[in-house]
C-alpha positions as CSV (number, residue, x, y, z in Angstrom):
1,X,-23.8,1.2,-1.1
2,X,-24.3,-0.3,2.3
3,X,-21.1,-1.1,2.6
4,X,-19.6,2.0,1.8
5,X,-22.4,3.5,4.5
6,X,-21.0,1.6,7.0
7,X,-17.2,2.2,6.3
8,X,-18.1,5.5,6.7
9,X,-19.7,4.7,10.1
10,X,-16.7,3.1,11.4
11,X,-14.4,6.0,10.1
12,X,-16.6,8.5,12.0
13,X,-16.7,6.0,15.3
14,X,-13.0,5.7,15.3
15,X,-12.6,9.8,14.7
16,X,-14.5,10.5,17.7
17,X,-12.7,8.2,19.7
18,X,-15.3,5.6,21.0
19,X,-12.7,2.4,20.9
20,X,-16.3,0.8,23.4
21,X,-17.9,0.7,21.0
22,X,-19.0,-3.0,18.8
23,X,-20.2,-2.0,15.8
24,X,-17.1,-1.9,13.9
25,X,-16.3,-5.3,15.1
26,X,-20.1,-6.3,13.8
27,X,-19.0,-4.3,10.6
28,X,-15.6,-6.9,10.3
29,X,-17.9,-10.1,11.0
30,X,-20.1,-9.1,8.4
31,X,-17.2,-7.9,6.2
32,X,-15.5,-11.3,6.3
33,X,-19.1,-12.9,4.8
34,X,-18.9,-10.3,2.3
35,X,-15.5,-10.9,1.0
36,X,-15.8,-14.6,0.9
37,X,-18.2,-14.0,-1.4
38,X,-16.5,-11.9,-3.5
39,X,-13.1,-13.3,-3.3
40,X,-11.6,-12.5,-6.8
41,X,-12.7,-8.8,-6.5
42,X,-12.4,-8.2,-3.1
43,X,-9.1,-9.5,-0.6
44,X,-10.2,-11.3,2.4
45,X,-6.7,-11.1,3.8
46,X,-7.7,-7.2,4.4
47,X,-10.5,-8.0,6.3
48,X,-8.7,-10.1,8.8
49,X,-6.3,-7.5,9.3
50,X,-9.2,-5.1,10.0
51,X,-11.0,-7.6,12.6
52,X,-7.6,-8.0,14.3
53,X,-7.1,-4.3,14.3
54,X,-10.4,-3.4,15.6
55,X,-10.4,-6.1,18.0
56,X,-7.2,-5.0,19.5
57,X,-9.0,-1.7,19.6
58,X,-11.6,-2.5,21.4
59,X,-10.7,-5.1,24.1
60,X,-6.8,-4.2,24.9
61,X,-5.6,-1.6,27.1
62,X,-2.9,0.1,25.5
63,X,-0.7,3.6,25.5
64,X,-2.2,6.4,24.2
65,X,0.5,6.3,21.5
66,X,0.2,2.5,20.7
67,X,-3.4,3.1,20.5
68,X,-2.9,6.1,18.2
69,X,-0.7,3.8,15.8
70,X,-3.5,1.0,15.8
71,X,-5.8,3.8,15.0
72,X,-4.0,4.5,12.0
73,X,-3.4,1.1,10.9
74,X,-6.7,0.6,10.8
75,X,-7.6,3.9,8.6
76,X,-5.7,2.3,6.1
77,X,-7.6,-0.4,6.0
78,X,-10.4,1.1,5.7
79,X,-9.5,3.6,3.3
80,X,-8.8,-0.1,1.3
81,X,-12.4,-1.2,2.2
82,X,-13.2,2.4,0.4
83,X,-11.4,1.8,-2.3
84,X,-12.5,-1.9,-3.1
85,X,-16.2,-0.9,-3.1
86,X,-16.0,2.3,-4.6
87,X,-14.0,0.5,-7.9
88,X,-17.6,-0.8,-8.4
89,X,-19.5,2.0,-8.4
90,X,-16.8,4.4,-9.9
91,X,-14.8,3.0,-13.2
92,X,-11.7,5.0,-13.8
């Protein structure tokens, strides 16, 4: 459940456009701990996308439209990190 909090944190940080901010990059550190130890239910290649992604975010300069593609890039993953935790909770 925390996990799923704090994906939902990130999503709402990223919609209102605060790319200063350094929680979602706490969120990917503590992600990448989390996956390791979950490594046959949960891919840890996804979370390295998502630090990359969120690092880019937050320490590059960029053009509106580049940064609107990162931006999207990184939904994706986490609508992944979404899904991965949800499957947990919810069995279809």
């Amino acid at each position: 459940m925390v996990v799923l909090a704090c994906t939902l944190i990130v999503i709402y940080i990223r919609t209102r456009n605060w790319l200063d901010s350094n929680f979602p990059l706490i969120f990917y550190f503590g992600m990448v701990g989390y996956a390791a130890s979950l490594d046959e239910r949960f891919p840890p290649y996804l979370v390295y996308v998502g630090l990359a992604l969120g690092g880019l975010l937050r320490f590059e300069f960029m053009s509106p439209n580049f940064t609107r593609a990162i931006k999207f890039c990184e939904y994706g993953v986490l609508a992944a990190f979404f899904y991965f935790t949800a499957e947990g909770f919810i069995r279809f």
